[in-house]
N, C-alpha and C positions, 0 to 999 in steps of 0.2 A: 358342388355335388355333396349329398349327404348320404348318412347310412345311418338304418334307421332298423332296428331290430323288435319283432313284434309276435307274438304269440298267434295262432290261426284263427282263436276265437277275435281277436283283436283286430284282426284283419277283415276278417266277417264283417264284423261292427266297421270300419272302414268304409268296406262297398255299400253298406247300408245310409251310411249316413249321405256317400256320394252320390248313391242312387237317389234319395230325396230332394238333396241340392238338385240335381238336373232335371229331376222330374219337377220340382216347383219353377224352376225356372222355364220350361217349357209349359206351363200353365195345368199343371194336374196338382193341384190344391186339395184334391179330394183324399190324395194319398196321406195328410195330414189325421185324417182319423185314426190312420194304419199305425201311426205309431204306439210302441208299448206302452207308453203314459195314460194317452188319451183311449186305447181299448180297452186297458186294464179299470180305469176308470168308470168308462162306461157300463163296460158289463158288472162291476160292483156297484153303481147305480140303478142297472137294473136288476139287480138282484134282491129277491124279499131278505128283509130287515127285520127279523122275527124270529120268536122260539119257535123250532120243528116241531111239527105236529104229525100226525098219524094221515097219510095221503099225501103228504106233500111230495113234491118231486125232486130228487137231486140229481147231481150230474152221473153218481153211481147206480140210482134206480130210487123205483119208492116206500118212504117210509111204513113199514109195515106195522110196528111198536114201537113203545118207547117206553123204555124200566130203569127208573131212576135216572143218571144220568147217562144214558146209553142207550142207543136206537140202533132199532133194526132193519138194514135196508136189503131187499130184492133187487138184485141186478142180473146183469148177467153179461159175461165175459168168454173171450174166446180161447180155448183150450183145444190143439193139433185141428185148429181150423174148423170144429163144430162150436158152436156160442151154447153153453150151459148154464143154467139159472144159479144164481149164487145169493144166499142170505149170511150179512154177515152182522154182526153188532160193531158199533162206531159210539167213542165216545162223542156226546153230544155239541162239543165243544170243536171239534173236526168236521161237522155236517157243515155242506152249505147249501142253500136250496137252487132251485136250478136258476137259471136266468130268464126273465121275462121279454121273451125275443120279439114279442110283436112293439113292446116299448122300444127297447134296443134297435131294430131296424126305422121304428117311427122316429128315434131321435137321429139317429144318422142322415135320414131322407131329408129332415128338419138342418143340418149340421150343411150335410150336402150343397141344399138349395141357399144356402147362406153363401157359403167358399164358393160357390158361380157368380154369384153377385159379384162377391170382392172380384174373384179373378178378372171378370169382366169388363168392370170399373179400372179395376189398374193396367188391362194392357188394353183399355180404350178400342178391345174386339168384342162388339155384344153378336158377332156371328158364331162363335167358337159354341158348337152341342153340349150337352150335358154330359155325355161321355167323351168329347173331345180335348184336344189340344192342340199346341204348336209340334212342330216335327222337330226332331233336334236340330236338323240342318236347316229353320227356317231362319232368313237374315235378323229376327228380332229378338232371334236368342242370343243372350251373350256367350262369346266365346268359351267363358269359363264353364258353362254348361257342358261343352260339349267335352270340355278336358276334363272333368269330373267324369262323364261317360266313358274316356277313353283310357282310364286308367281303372275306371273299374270293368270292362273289359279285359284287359290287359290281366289283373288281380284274379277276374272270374277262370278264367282259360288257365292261370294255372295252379287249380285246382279240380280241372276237367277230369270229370271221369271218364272217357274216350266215347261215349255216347256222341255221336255227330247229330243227334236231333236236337241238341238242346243251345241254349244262348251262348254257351262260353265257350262252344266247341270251337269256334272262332274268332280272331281280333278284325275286327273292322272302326279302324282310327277316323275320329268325324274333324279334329280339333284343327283348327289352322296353326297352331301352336302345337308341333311336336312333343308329347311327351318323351322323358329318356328314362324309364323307368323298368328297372330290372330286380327279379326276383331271385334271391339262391335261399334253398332250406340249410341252416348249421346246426 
C-alpha cells in the first residue's frame, strides 16, 4: 500500500491520461488527435502565417485598421447576457488570425482514415465502424484497460457534483482485478 499526495489539477491530468490508456486500448485511436500536443499543433498549422491585414479574421473579430503597430479589431462580447459590438486596438504582435477550419477538419478526416487502418491492422478486426470500438468488457481487452477505467471512475465520483445525470454520479467496477483505492482531501 502506498499514499500518494496530489494536487486536483494533477488528479485531473490522472483521469485523463487513464481515460486515454483505456480508450486506446479498447480501439478508439481517433481520441489521439484530442490530445493537447497534437490539437494545439494542428490548429497552429492551420493558422495563416502572415502580417494582418485589414479583413482579415480573428478569433476576437475583424480586422478593421491597422496604425503602425496596432490593429483595430470589431468584435463583439457578452455583457449581462446582451452581445455588444466592441472595437478595440491590439498590439499587432498579440493578433492571431483565425483558424482555417475547412483545412483543419480536412486534415483530421485525412489523420482519421489513417488511425482506422492502423487500428484495424493491429487488432486483426477489419469489421469494427469508423466510429466504432471494442466494449470495455469485451474478452480482447486487456485487463488493464478496464482497471484504468475503474479507478478513473472511482477518481471522477469523487469530485461529483451531486448532478445524477452525469458519468461520475456513479462507480461501476468493470476490472477483474479489484482496485483498493481510496480518496481523503488534507
Amino acid at each position: 500500500m502506498y499514499k500518494v499526495t496530489l494536487e486536483k489539477d494533477e488528479i485531473f491530468l490522472i483521469i485523463t491520461a487513464l481515460d486515454l490508456y483505456s480508450r486506446l486500448g479498447i480501439g478508439q485511436f481517433g481520441e489521439i488527435m484530442d490530445h493537447p500536443t497534437f490539437e494545439r499543433a494542428l490548429y497552429e498549422y492551420c493558422s495563416p502565417k502572415k502580417i494582418p491585414e485589414i479583413g482579415d479574421s480573428t478569433p476576437q473579430g475583424k480586422i478593421l485598421d491597422i496604425k503602425g503597430n496596432k490593429v483595430l479589431i470589431n468584435g463583439s462580447v457578452s455583457k449581462e447576457g446582451k452581445w455588444q459590438d466592441v472595437k478595440e486596438w491590439k498590439k499587432i504582435e498579440d493578433v492571431k488570425l483565425s483558424t482555417d477550419f475547412t483545412m483543419y477538419h480536412s486534415i483530421r478526416k485525412e489523420v482519421e482514415q489513417v488511425l482506422i487502418t492502423q487500428r484495424n491492422i493491429l487488432t486483426g478486426d477489419h469489421s469494427i465502424g469508423v466510429n466504432g470500438s471494442w466494449g470495455i468488457h469485451n474478452p480482447k481487452v486487456d485487463d488493464t484497460c478496464r482497471q484504468a477505467f475503474d479507478i478513473i471512475q472511482v477518481l471522477r465520483h469523487k469530485f461529483w457534483d451531486g448532478n445524477s445525470m452525469t458519468v461520475d454520479s456513479s462507480i461501476h467496477l468493470t476490472a477483474d482485478k479489484k482496485i483498493n483505492l481510496t480518496i481523503e482531501q488534507i
